[in-house]
C-alpha positions as CSV (number, residue, x, y, z in Angstrom):
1,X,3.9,-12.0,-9.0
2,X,3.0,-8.3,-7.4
3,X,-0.4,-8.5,-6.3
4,X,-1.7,-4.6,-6.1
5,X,-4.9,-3.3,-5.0
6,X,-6.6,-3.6,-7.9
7,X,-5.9,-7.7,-8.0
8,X,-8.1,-8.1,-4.7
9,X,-10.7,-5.1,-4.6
10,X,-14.1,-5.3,-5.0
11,X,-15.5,-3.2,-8.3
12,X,-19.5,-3.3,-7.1
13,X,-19.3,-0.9,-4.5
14,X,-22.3,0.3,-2.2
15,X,-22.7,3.9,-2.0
16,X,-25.0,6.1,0.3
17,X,-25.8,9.9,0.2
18,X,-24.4,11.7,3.4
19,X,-28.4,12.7,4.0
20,X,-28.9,9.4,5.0
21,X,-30.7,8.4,8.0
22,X,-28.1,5.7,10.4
23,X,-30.7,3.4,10.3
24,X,-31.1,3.3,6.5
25,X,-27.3,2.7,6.4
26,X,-27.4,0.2,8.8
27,X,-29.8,-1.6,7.2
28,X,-28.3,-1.1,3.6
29,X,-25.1,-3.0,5.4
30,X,-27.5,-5.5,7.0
31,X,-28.8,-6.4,3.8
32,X,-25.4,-6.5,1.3
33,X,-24.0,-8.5,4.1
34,X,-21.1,-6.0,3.9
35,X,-19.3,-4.1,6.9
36,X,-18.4,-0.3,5.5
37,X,-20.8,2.2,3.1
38,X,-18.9,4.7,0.3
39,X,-20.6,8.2,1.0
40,X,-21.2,9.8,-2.3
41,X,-19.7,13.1,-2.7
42,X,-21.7,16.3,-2.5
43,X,-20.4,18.0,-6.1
44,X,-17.3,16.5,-8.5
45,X,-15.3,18.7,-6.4
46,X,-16.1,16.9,-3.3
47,X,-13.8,14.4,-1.1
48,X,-15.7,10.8,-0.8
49,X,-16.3,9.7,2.7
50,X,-17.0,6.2,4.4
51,X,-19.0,5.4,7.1
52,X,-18.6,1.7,8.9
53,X,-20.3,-0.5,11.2
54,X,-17.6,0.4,14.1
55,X,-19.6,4.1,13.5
56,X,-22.6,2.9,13.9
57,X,-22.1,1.1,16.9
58,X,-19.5,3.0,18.8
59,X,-21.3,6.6,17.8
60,X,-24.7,5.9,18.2
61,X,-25.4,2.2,19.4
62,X,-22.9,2.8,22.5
63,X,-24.6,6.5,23.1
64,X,-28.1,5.0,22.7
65,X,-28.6,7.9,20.3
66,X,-31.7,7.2,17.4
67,X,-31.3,6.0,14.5
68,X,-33.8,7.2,12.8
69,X,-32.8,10.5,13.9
70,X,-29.0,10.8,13.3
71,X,-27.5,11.7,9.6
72,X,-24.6,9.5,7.7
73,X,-23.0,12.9,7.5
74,X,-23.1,13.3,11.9
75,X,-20.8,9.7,12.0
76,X,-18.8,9.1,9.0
77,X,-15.1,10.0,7.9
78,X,-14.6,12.5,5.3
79,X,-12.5,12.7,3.5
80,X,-11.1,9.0,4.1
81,X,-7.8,7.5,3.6
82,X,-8.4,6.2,-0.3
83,X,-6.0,3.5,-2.1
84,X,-4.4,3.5,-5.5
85,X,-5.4,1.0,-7.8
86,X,-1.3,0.3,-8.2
87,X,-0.5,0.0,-4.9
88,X,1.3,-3.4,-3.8
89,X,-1.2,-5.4,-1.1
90,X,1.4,-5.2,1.8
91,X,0.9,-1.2,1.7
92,X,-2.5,-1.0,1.8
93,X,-2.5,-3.5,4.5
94,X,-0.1,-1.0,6.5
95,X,-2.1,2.1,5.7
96,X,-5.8,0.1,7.2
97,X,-4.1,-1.2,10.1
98,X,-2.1,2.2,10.7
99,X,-5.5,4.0,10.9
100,X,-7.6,0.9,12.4
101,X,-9.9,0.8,9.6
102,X,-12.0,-2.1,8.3
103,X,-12.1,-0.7,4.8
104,X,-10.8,1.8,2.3
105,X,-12.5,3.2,-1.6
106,X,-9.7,2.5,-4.3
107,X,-10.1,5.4,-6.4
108,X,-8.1,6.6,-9.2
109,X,-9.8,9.7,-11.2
110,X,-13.0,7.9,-10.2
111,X,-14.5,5.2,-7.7
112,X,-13.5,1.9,-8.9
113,X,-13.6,0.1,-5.9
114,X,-13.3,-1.2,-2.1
115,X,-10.6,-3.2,-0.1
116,X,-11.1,-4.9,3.3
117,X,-9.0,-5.9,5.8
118,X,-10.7,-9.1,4.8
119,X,-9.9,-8.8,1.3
120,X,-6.1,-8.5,2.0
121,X,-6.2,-11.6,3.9
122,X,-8.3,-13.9,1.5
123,X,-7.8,-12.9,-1.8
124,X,-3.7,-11.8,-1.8
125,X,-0.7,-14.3,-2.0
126,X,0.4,-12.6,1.5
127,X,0.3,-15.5,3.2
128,X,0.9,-18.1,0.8
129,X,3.9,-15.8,-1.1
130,X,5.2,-13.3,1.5
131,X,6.5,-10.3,-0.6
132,X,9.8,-10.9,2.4
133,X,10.7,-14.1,0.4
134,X,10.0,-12.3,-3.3
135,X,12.4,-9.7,-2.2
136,X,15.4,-12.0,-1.3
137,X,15.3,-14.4,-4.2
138,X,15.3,-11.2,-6.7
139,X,18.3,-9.5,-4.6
140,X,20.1,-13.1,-4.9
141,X,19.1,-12.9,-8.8
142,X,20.4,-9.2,-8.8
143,X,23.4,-9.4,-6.9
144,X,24.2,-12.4,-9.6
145,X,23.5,-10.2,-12.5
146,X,24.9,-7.2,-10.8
147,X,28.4,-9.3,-10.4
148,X,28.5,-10.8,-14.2
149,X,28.1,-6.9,-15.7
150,X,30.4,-5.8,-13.4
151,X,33.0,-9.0,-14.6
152,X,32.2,-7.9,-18.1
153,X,32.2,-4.1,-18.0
154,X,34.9,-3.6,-15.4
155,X,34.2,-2.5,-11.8
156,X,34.8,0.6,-12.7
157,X,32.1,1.3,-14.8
158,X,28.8,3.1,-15.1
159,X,26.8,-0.1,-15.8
160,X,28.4,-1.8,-12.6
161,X,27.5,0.9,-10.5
162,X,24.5,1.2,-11.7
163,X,23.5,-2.9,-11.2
164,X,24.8,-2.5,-7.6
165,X,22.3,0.9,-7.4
166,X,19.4,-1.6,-7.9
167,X,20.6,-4.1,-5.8
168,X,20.9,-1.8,-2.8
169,X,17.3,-0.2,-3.8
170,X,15.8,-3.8,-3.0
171,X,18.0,-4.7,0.1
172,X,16.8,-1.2,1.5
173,X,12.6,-2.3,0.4
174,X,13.3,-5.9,2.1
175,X,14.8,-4.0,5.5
176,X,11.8,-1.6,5.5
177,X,9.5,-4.3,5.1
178,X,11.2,-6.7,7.6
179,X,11.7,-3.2,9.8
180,X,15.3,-4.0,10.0
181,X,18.6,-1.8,10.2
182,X,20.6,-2.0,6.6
183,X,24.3,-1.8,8.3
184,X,25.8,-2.3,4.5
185,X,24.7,-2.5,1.5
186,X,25.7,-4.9,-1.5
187,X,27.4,-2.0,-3.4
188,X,29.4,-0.9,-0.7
189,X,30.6,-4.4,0.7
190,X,31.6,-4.3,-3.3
191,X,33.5,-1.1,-3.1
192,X,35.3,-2.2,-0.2
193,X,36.7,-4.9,-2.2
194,X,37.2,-2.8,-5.2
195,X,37.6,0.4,-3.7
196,X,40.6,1.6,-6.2
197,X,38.2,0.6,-9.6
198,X,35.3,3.5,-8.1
199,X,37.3,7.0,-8.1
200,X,35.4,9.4,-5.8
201,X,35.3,11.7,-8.9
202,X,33.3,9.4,-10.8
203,X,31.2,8.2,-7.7
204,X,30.1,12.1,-7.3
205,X,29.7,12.3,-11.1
206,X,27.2,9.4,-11.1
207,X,25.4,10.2,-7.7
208,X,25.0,13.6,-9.0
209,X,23.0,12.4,-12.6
């Protein structure tokens, strides 16, 4: 099973106006128990913004700036990095670690939600069911089904190239995600064998659409 964004988020999402004082946010976060604050946009055309506990500390804390002084609006991000409800766990994983952030809004149209690094590590299969280990059992699958339609159809085909299309389309996802070289791909080792079956005509025809 895929797990997206929208298996793991939270829906009950703590918001705060940008006018804020630090020290109401602070103690907003103090008393949710939670570690990042969704700053409410301005007007509908406005970007959303976040503001975390790193802010607080590292902008103001570290600084021995007030508090009660100092606006949401002087230390948070806007507009911040936002995730798709659709997108698979082991992206949004890459997108908070790639920016060092704790957390992230999921909006789509509208807020829906909020993903932690946390929630990525306790509520996904990514440890349990690697997406590495998904990805090679459906190539082996593929490659199966992409050799019987190829028996049946004749190498030459459409529909064979085409089922070695979708092979190579997962071996290139599992080398991205295992940041590995592809040297070859299961439709060309196939063509080497059948190279005579796949005319370059009909290779450009189908490449082309």
């Amino acid at each position: 099973m895929i797990m997206t964004v929208a298996d793991i988020m939270t829906s009950e999402v703590v918001t705060i106006r940008n006018s804020a004082t630090v020290a109401e946010a602070a103690k907003l976060m103090q008393q949710r128990d939670i570690q990042a604050l969704i700053v409410q946009p301005s007007d509908p055309f406005d970007a959303y913004g976040i503001v975390a506990i790193s802010d607080i500390v590292g902008k103001v804390i570290a600084f021995s700036r007030n508090p009660q002084k100092m606006r949401v609006y002087e230390i948070m991000t806007k507009p911040c990095i936002v995730l798709n409800p659709d997108l698979r766990v082991e992206y949004a994983a890459r997108l908070l670690t790639q920016f060092n952030l704790h957390s992230a809004p999921v909006i789509q149209g509208q807020l829906l939600g909020i993903v932690s690094v946390s929630d990525i590590l306790m509520r996904s299969s990514a440890i349990e069911k690697p997406r590495e280990l998904a990805l090679a059992d459906e190539i082996s699958a593929m490659t199966k089904t992409a050799r019987q339609i190829c028996k049946d159809n004749g190498p030459g085909s459409t529909a064979c190239a085409e089922a070695w299309a979708n092979v190579d389309v997962l071996q290139a996802e599992l080398a991205y995600q295992s940041a590995e070289p592809l040297h070859q791909t299961a439709s060309e080792l196939f063509w080497d064998d059948h190279s005579e079956a796949f005319p370059d005509r009909l290779y450009d025809e189908w490449c082309s659409g």
